[in-house]
N, C-alpha and C positions, 0 to 999 in steps of 0.2 A: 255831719256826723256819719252819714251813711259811705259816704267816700271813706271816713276812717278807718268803721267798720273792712270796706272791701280791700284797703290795703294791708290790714295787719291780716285777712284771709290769705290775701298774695303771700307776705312773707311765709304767711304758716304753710302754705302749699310747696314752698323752697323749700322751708325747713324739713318737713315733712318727706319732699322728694329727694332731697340730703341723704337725711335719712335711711331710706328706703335706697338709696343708692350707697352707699356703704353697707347695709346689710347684704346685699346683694353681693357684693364684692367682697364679704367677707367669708358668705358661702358659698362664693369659688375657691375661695383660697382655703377652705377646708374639702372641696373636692377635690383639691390640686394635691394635698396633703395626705387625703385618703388614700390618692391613688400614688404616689410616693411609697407609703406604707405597705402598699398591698404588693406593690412592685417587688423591694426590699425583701417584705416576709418572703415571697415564690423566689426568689433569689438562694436565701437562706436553705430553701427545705430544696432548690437543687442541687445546694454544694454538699449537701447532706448526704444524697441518695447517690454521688457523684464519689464520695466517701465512700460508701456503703457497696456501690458497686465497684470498688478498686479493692476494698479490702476479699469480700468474694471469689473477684479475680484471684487473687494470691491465693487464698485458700482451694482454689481449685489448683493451681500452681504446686501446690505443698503437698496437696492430694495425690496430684501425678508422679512428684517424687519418691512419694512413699510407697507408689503402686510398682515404683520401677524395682525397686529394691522385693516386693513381693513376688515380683514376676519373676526374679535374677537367684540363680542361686548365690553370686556374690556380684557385687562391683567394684569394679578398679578404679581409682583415680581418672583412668583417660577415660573411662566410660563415660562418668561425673560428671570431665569435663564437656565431651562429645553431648550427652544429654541435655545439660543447661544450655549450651551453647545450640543446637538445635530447638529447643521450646522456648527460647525467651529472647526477642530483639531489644535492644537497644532502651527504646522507650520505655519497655518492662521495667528494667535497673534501676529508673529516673527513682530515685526516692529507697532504692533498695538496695542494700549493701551488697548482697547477693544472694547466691542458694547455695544451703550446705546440710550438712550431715554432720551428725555430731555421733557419737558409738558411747555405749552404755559398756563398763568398765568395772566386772567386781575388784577388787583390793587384790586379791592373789592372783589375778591376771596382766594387772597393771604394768611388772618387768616385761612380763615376754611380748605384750604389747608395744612396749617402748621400741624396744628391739627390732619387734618387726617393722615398727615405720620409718626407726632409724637406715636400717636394713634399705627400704624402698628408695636411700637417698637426701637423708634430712637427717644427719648425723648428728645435729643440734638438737635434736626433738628431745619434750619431755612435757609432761602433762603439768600445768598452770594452774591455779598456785600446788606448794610442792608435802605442802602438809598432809600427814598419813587422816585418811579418813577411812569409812567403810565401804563405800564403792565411789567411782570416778566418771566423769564423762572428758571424752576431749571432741574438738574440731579437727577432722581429719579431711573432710571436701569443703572446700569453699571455694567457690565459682563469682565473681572472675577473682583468680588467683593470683593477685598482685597488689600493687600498691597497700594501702591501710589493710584490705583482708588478711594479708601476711600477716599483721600484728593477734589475729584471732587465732591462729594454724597452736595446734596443742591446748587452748584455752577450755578451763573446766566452766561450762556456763553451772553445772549441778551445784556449786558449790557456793555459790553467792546467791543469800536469799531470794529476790524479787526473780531470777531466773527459774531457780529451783523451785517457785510455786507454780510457774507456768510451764515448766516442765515436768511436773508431777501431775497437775491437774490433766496434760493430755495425756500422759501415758494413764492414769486413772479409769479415766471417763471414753478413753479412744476416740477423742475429738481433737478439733485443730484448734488452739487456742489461742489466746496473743496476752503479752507480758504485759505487765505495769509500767511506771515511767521507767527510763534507765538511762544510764551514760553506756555508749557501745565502748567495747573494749579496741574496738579500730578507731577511736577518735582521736587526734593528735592536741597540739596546744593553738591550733589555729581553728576558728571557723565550727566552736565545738557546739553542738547539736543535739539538743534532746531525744532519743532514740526510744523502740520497741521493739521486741520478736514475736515472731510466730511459729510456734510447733506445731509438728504433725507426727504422730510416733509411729513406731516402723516395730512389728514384734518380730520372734522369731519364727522361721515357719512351722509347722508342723506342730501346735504346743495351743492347749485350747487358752481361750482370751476372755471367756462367758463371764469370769465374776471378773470384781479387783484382784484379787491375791494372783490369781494366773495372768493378768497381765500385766502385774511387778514380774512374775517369774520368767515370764517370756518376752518382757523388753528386749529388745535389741538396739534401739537408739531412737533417733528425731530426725526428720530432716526439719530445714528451719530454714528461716530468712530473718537477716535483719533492718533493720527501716530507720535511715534517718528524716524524723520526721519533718523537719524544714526540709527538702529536699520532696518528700513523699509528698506532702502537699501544698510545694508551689506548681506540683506539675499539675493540679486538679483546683485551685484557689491560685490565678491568676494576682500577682503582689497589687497592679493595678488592674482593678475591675472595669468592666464596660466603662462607658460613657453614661450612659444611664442607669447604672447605678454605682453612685460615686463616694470613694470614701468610705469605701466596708473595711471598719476592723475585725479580720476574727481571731477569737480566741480559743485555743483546746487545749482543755483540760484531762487530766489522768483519774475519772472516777467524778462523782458528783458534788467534789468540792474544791470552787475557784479561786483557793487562795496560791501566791507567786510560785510555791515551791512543785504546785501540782501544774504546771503549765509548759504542755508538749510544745504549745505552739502557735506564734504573734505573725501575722503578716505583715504587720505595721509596727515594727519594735518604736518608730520615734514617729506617730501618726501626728499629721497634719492639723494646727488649730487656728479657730477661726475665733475672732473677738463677737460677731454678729451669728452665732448659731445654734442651731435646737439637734438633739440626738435622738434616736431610736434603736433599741436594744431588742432584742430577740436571743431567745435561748433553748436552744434542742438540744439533745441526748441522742447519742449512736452507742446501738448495743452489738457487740460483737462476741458470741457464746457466753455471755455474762459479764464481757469484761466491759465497763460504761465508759465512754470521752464525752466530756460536756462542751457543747459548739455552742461557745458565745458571740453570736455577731452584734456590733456597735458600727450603724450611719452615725459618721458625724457630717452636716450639713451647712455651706452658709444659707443665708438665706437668700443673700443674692444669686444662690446656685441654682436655685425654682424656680420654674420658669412660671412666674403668676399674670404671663400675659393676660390671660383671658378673664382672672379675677380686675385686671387692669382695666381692661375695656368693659368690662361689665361697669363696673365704678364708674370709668370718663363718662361713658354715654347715658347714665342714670345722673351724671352731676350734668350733661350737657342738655339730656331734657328737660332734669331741670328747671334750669336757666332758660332754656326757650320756653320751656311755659309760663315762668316767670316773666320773663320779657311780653310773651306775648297778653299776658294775664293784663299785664301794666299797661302795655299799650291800646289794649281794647276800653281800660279803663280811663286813658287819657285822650285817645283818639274814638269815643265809642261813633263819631259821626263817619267816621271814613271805615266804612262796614267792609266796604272792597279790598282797604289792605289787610284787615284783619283775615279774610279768605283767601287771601293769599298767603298770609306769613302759615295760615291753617295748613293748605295745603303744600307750603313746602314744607313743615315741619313732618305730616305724614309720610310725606316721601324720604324724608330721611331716617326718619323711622325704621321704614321700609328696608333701605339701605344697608342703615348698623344691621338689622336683623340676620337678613342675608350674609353680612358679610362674618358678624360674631359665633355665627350656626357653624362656621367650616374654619374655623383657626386654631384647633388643636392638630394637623395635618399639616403638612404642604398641601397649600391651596393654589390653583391659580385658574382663571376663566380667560378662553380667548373666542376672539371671536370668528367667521365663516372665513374671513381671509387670511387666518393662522397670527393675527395681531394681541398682545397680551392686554387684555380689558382689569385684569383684578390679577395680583400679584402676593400672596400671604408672605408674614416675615419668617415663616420657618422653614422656608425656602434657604435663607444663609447658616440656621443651623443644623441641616442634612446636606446639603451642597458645598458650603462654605462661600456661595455666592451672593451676593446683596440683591434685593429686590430692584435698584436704579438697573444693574450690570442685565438681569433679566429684562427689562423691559427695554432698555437699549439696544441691547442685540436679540433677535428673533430666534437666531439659528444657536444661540447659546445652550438651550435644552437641548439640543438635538444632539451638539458637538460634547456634551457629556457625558451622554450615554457609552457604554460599556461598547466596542469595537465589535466584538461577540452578536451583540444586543439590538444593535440598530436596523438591521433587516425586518425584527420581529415589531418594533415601533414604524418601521417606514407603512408593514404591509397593514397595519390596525389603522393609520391618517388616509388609508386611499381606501378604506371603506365607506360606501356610501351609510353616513348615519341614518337610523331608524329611531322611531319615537317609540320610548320604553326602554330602549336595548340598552347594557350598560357591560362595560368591555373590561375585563379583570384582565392584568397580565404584571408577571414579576420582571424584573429587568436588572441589570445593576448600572451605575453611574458611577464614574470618577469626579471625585472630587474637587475642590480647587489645591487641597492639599495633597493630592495625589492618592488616596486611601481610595480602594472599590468599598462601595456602599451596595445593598442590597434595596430596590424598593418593591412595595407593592403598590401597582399601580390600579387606581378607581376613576374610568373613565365613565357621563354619563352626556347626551346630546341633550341641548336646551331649545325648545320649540315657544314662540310665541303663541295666542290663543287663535290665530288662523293658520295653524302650522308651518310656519315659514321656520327653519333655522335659523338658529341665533345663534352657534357656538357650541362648546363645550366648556363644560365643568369637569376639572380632575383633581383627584386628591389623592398625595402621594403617602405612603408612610413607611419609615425605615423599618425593615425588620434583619438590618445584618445579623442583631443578637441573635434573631429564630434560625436564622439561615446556620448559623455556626453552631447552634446547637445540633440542630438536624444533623450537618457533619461528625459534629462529635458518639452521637447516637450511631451515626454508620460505622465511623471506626471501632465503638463499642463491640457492636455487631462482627465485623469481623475479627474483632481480636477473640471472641467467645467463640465463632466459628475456628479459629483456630486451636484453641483451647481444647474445644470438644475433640478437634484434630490428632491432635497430641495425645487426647487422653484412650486415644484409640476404641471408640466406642460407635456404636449406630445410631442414627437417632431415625423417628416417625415421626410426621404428624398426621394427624386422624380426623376428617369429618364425622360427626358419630351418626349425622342424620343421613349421609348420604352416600357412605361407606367411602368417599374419596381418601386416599393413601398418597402420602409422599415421605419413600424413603433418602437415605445419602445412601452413597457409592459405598462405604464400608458397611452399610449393615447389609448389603448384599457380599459384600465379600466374606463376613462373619461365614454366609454358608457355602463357600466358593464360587460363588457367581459374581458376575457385574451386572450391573442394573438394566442392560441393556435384554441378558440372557434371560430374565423372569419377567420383563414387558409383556403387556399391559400392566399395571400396578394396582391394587386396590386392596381392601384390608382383607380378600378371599386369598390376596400373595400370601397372607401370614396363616392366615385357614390352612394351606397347602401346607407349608411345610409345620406348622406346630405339630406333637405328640398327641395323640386321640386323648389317652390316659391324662394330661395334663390341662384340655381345654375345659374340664368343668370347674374346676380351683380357680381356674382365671375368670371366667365369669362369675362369678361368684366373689374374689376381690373388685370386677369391676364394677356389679352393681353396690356393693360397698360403699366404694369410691361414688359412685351418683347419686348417691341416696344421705351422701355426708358424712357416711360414718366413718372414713378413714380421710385424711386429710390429703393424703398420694393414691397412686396404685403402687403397690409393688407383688411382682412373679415370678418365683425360679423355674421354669420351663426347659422343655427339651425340642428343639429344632431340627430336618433333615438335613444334611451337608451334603451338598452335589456329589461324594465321593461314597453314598448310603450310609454314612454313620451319622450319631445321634451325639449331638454338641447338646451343654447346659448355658443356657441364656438368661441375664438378671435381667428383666423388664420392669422397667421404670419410669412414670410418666403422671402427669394431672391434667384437669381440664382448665383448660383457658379461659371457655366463654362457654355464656347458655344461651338456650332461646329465652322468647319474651315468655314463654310458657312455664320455663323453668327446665325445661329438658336440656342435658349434653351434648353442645354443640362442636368443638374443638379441642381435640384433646393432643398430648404432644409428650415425647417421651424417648426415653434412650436403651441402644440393647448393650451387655457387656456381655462377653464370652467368659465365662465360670467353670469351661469345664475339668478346665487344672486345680481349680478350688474345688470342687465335690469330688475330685480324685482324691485330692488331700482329705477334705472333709472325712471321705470312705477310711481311708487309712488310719484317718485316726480313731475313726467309730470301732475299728477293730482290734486297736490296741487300747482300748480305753480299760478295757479289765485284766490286761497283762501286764507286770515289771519289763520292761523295758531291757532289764541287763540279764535276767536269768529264765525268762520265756514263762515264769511262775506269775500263778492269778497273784492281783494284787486284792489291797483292801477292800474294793467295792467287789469286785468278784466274790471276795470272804462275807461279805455280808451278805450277800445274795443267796451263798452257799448255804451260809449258817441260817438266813432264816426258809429255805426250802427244808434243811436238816428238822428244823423245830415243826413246821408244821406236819410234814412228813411222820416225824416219829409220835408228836401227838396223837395223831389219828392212830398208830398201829401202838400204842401205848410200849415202846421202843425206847430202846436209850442210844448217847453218843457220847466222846470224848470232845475233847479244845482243849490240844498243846499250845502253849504256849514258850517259843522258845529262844533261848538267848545265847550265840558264841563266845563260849569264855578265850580269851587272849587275842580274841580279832582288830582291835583298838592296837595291839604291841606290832603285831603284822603291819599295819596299814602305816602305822609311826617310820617301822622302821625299811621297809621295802617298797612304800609309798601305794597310790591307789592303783593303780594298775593293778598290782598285784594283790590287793584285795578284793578289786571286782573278780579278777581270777578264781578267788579262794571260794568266791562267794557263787561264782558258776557252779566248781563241783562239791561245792556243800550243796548246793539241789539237786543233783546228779543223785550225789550219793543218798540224801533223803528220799527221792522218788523212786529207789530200788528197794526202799524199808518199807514200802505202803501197800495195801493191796488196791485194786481195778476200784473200791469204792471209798476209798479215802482221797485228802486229799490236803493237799500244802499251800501254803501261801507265801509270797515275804508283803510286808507291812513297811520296808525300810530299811535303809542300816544294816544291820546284824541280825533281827528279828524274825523270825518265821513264824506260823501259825500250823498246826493239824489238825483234822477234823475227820476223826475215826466214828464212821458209824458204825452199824448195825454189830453192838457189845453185847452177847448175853451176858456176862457176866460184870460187874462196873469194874471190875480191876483188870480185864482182861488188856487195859490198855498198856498195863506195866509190860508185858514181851514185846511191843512196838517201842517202849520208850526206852529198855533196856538195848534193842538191836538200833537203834537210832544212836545212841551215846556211844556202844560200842563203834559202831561203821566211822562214827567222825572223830575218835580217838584215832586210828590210823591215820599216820602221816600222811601230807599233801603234798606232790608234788607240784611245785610253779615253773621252775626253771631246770634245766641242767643242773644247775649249783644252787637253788636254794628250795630247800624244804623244810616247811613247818608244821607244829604239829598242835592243833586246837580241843578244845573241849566244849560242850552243850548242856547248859543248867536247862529243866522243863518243867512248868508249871501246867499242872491239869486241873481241870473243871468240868463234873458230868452231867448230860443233862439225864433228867429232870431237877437233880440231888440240888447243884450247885444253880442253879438259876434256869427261867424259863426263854429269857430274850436272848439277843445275842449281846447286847450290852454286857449283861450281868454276866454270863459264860464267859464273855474275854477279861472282863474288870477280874473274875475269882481267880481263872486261870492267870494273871497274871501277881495277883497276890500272891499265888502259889510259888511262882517263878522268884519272885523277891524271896522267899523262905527256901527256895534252894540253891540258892545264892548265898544266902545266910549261912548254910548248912556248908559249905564248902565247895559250891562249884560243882559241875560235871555229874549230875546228879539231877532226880526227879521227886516233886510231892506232889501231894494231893491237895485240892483248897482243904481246907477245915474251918467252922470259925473261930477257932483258936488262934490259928495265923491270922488270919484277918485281924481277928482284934489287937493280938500283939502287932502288928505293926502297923494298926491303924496307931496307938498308941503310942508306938515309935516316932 
């Protein structure tokens, strides 16, 4: 009975170690899994940011184009071409149809437009499609200038919906934006391509851009780029991914819904399947000024693809102990008189133990141990899949590690084997190796010496692991580097960066030349270089943005500044930059930032600060001037309990003039219609135009309220004399005027110009060329009209 007992214990301790040996191997094979997954996800979120800094690029790209056209008072074609062909190599293009400009086109400019590109050589020209709308755009640069771009040359992108919101929304918003899905109009019937643009709008100069309405009015056009997107991202989503991770389909979508019709873009139009396999999906969003692409990636995996070595040997050697404890269980129970063998089968079971341990700790690597006289003792199998070599061919040939190493490489491994090892020291070095297939591989190598417990050498333990993938990123990250290096190049700007704790400065060669110097001439460098030349008047604004900036409240800096120029004049400077990194303290440690020379912008700026209360064509204050006027007039005469007039007045037959001698000659008419007004007035009156045909007066200091009638009588008469325009043509106009006084007719300027103009409709009424007073009799009558 008690023998039964102990057998069915044996079997239960099998079973049991069964057991406990496939759970075991189960969760490896979910760390195996895990790490698959996590692999995959950081895959994902770098094709992402990989996106994200290519589209960037472009828009600094679009930026510089649009800057060029700012800085130019025109561009020609060969500029165009000259330009793109200087800022952008080859690699740029990969994915981009090109760089262009498209020109904003009202309706009545449209002929002479045609004309004139005909004119330049392109005697086929004509704006695409041909249907009369109310204004146009065409392509008039497109870089490179051949093959499919020709099919764009004249094309109205304004005119077809999904364009025209992305090109409205940048001319709107004065940002760079990028289109919806779209078929390019360069696509042929081969090889057709899901496409996008990107705008950047370009105003006119001199013309302010502060709300929407004035930068509809001072559009001048876009520069653009188009993108075929198969193309744009297989230069950044390799069609075959690493080796390590295998079998990414990705998909992008236009906006946050994956159904066929919204899909930019498959890497894998006919992806590979497998009868034995498990998938893994991941889905991010890239936002680009609001416009959203949904990045679907899908691993599809076999499962013979995993590599569950190590959940393997977990298994073997929990089914192989087992079985020897089984075995040995039985055998102590059938032989319990021979105690000797049972301490032996004891102690070689420990040592194998021993063994698997050591050896299952080090096989997710290339593992291999050799020993003092360079002989290989322990060889791991992921030796042949980093090498492409089998574990026999290593231990056969000695010198086979050696003779794979990289040509380059082998000096720096011969000098690390003639070091004498030391106990503790552990030897880190990168190397590369060729393959058996001929591929250079990248390793990191982990060398460490093995001492017995009387110190004697015993070999080394190394463990290899591929990081060609790291290694090629790191390259890609450099060329990153300097293609932005470039960029900023192009974009012709300075840049710093700024220790904040320790005042160290490092500027580039152009932000010394910004002030005519080279970097050489203003050595030593340090942020007292910028001390020196900054404007006294302007350093406290900027301290004052900067602690801003440190304290959170602005998410940049930004500073329009005045700088000294080697030559004593005073340049305007856009200073622009954020901090990088802080202390553990929380303090500004690294700050970094760019200068741009503005001083042709604040000359404009000035320029137009000064016309901003003048007409433009007749040198007369315009409306905000008259408002100014008018409410200084009202407070003014408040206080001195004083009155004043507001003509209000309108040219009769100016409309028949402009129809039939065209505008020119009504701007004409309309110069010495001021002329001759501003000789009717005295030193405290004053005119205005409002627009069009319209004028305004603003007779102060009336003793009497009707005294305005001998001004409004010598105004009608002076502009009843003919006008001469030309040699041959003179005409002859009249002026209806509406008046409103104050106090009588209204206290605002509102109400002064609404009466005064009521007035103006009722001498209109009346026959033209002639003057009333408000009354609310008029009013009413032709409110009721």
């Amino acid at each position: 009975m008690l023998n039964y007992i102990y057998r069915l214990l044996t079997w239960g301790c099998l079973l049991l170690g069964l057991a406990g040996s496939g759970a075991a191997g189960y969760w490896m094979k979910v760390e195996i899994d895990t790490h698959e997954y996590q692999q995959f996800v950081a895959y994902c979120q770098e094709i992402k940011l990989k996106i994200e800094a290519r589209l960037e690029v472009h828009e600094q790209t679009l930026l510089s184009g649009a800057a060029t056209f700012d800085a130019s008072e025109s561009v020609t074609r060969q500029e165009w071409h000259t330009y793109v062909e200087r800022l952008m190599s080859n690699e740029h293009f990969s994915g981009i149809q090109g760089l262009g400009f498209a020109l904003w086109i009202p309706a009545e400019q449209l002929a002479t437009h045609q004309a004139r590109i005909r004119a330049e050589g392109f005697p086929d020209y004509k704006v695409r499609p041909e249907d009369k709308r109310d204004a146009y755009t065409s392509i008039i640069f497109l870089e490179p200038f051949a093959e499919r771009n020709l099919r764009a040359f004249g094309y109205d992108m304004y005119s077809e919906p999904v364009r025209h919101a992305a090109m409205a929304r940048a001319r709107d918003e004065n940002a760079v934006t990028l289109s919806r899905k779209i078929t390019l109009i360069q696509e042929n019937d081969k090889n057709v391509q899901a496409g996008t643009l990107m705008y950047a709008p370009v105003y006119q100069k001199n013309k302010p851009i502060a709300t929407v309405e004035q930068r509809r009015a001072a559009l001048f056009g876009w520069v653009y780029s188009p993108f075929r997107m198969t193309d744009l991202l297989n230069n950044i989503v390799a069609a075959e991914p690493d080796t390590t991770i295998t079998h990414v389909n990705l998909h992008v979508y236009d906006g946050r819904n994956t159904q066929t019709e919204h899909l930019l873009y498959d890497n894998h139009p006919n992806p590979p399947s497998f009868d034995d396999s498990h998938h893994s999906v991941v889905e991010l969003s890239n936002s680009f000024d609001g416009t959203v692409w949904t990045l679907q990636f899908e691993q599809v995996l076999s499962v013979n693809g995993l590599y569950y070595l190590n959940a393997w040997l977990v298994f073997g050697a929990g089914v192989f102990i087992s079985l020897l404890l089984f075995l040995l269980v039985r055998s102590y129970l059938n032989m319990r008189a021979n105690v000797k063998i049972a301490a032996e089968l004891t102690r070689k079971l420990q040592e194998s133990e021993a063994h698997f341990r050591a050896v299952a700790d080090y096989t997710y690597d290339w593992e291999y141990w050799i020993d003092p006289q360079g002989q290989f003792i322990y060889m791991s199998l992921s030796c042949e899949r980093i090498s492409g070599y089998s574990v026999e061919a290593f231990m056969q040939d000695t010198q086979l590690l050696s003779a794979i190493v990289y040509p380059e490489d082998r000096a720096l491994i011969a000098e690390h084997l003639q070091k004498k090892p030391l106990l503790g020291e552990i030897h880190e070095q990168d190397f590369r190796i060729v393959t058996r297939g001929g591929d250079v591989r990248w390793i990191a190598h982990l060398c460490t010496p093995i001492f017995d417990n009387d110190g004697q050498f015993c070999g080394r333990r190394t463990s290899n692991r591929d990081i060609t993938e790291r290694k090629q990123i790191e390259q890609e990250l450099t060329s990153e580097r300097t293609r932005f290096a470039e960029i900023i190049k192009a974009a012709n700007v300075g840049t710093w960066e700024w220790n904040i704790q320790t005042g160290e400065t490092i500027f580039n060669e152009h932000w010394a030349n910004l002030l005519g110097y080279t970097l050489a001439e203003i050595a030593p460098i340090s942020i007292d270089t910028w001390l020196k030349f900054a404007h006294p008047d302007d350093l406290k604004l900027s301290n004052e943005l900067l602690e801003k900036h440190f304290n959170g409240q602005t998410d940049y800096y930004e500073c329009e500044s005045r700088m000294k120029h080697k030559q004593g004049h005073w340049i305007w400077v856009l200073d622009r930059g954020c901090v990088s990194s802080w202390t553990s303290e929380g303090k500004p440690l690294l700050m970094s930032g760019t200068h741009q020379d503005i001083t042709e912008r604040k000359a404009y700026e000035k320029t137009i600060q000064q016309l901003a209360f003048y007409d433009p064509l007749t040198d007369l204050p315009n409306r905000r001037k008259l408002q100014d006027r008018l409410q200084y007039a009202i407070t003014l005469n408040c206080r001195a309990n004083s009155q004043f007039a507001v003509f209000m007045m309108d040219l009769d037959k100016f409309k028949a003039v402009n129809d039939k001698l065209g505008h020119l000659a009504g701007d004409k008419l309309l110069k010495q219609v001021a002329t001759r007004i501003t000789t009717c007035l005295r030193k405290s009156d004053m005119v205005a135009r409002l627009g069009g045909d319209e004028f305004v007066l603003v007779l102060e200091n009336l003793k009497f309220p009707y005294d305005a009638e001998t001004i409004a009588l010598k105004v009608i008469a002076d502009l009843a004399v003919p006008f001469q325009l030309s040699e041959t043509n003179t005409v002859q106009i009249g002026v209806s005027i509406g008046i409103s006084l104050y106090p009588q007719h209204g206290n605002t300027a509102e109400s002064l110009m609404d009466h005064a103009d009521t007035a103006l409709y009722q001498a209109k009424d009346n026959g033209r060329n002639c003057f009333v007073y408000f009354s609310e009799v008029s009013s009413s009558t032709i409110d009721n009209v």
